[in-house]
N, C-alpha and C positions, 0 to 999 in steps of 0.2 A: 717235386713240389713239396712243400715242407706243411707238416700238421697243422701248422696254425693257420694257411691260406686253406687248405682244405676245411676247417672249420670253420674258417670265412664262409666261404663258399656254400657251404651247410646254413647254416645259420640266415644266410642272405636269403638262398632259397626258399626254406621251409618255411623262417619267421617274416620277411619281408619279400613286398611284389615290387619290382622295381617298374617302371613306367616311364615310358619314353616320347619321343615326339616324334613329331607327323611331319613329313616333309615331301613334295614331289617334287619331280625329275623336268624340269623344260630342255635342259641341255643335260649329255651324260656326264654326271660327275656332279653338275650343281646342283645344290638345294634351296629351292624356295618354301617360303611358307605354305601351309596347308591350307584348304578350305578355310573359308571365315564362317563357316556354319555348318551344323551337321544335323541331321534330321532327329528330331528327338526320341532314343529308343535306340539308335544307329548306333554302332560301337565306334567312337568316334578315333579310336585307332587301327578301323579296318583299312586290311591290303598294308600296314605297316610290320616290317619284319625287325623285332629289336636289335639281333644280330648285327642286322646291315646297318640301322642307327646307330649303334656301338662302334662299331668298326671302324664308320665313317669318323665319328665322334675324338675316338682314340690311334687315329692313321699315323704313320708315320712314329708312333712316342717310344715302342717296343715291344707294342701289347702284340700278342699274340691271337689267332682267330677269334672269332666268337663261338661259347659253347653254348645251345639250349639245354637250357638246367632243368627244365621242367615242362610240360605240357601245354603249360601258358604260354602270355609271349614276354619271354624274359629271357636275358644272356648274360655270361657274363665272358670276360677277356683277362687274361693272365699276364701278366709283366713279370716274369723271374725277379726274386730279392728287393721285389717294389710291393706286388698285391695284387688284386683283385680290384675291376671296376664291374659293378653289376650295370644294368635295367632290365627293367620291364613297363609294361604299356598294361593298364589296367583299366578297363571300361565298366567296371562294376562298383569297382570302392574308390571312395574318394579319402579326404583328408580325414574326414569324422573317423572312419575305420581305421584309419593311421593311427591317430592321438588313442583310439581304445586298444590297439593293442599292442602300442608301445609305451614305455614309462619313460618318463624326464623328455616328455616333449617339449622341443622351441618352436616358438611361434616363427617365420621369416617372411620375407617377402623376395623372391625373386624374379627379379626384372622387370616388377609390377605385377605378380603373381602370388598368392596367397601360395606357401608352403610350410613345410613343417620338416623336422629335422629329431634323429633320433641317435642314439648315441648303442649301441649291440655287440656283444662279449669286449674284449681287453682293448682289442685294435680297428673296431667298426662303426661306421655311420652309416645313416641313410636320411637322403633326402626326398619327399613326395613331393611334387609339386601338381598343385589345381588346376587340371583340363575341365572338369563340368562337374557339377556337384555331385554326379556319382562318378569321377573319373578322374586317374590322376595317372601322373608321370613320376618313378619312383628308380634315385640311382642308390646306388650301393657302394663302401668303399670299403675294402678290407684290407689292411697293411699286412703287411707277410711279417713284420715283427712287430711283438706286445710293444717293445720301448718304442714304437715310432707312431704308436697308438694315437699320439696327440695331431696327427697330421691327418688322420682320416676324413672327421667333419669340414675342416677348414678344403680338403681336397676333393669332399663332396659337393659343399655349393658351389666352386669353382665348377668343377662337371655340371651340375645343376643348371650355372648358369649360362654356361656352351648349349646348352642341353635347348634349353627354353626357347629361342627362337623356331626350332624347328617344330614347337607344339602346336597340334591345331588351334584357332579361336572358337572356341565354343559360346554360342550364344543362348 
């Protein structure tokens, strides 16, 4: 693993939460949408394990397992000479906590969802995207090299917007 994806990786964890979506099982292997409503107070990405979101998310491309980076629920997956794709599922912060303490926030909308987008060291992005106004879905992209840096954001909403079907509705 070469320094710069490990500072990815670093950086992903400590300064951003990544957050992910919500998905059940009717058949094994498929994913439908989650509840359209969660009880207000309810961590509306309880029983959801990032990892398995990630995994699923990232099957087949040559990401490697998922690692829990932290205590929270956030993962990220490894691709050799490609990068780092993080998430995480965050029931507590929403976008407002995003925009404070990230700088050169973009405004976005994906898939009809209010998100934001941040741009973190040489070769990093991250997208939040809006589950409930205290709660967001947060992916991370870390290119394993600085010169490829420019492909990160553009390879975050992409993820982002794989990502966003499987979010709960929050009402």
């Amino acid at each position: 693993m070469t320094n710069i994806v490990r500072i990815g990786q670093l950086v992903s964890g400590a300064c951003l939460l990544l957050a992910a979506g919500a998905c059940n099982s009717t058949v094994a292997g498929t994913a439908s949408p989650a509840p359209t409503s969660v009880n207000p107070g309810a961590d509306v990405f309880a029983g959801l394990n990032a990892c398995q979101v990630l995994e699923r998310l990232t099957a087949g491309e040559g990401f490697g397992p998922g690692e829990n980076i932290s205590r929270r629920n956030e993962c990220d997956v490894l691709k050799p000479e490609f990068g780092t794709y993080g998430l995480a599922l965050d029931p507590v912060q929403g976008l407002d906590e995003f925009a404070s303490s990230n700088s050169g926030v973009v405004t976005l909308t994906i898939n009809g969802r209010d998100a934001m987008q941040a741009n973190f060291g040489a070769a990093g992005c991250a997208v939040a995207v809006e589950v409930a106004e205290h709660a967001r879905a947060m992916v991370t992209v870390s290119m394993a090299r600085t010169s490829e840096g420019a492909q990160a954001c553009p390879n975050a909403v992409t993820f982002a917007e794989e990502l966003e079907p499987l979010l709960p509705k929050v009402q």
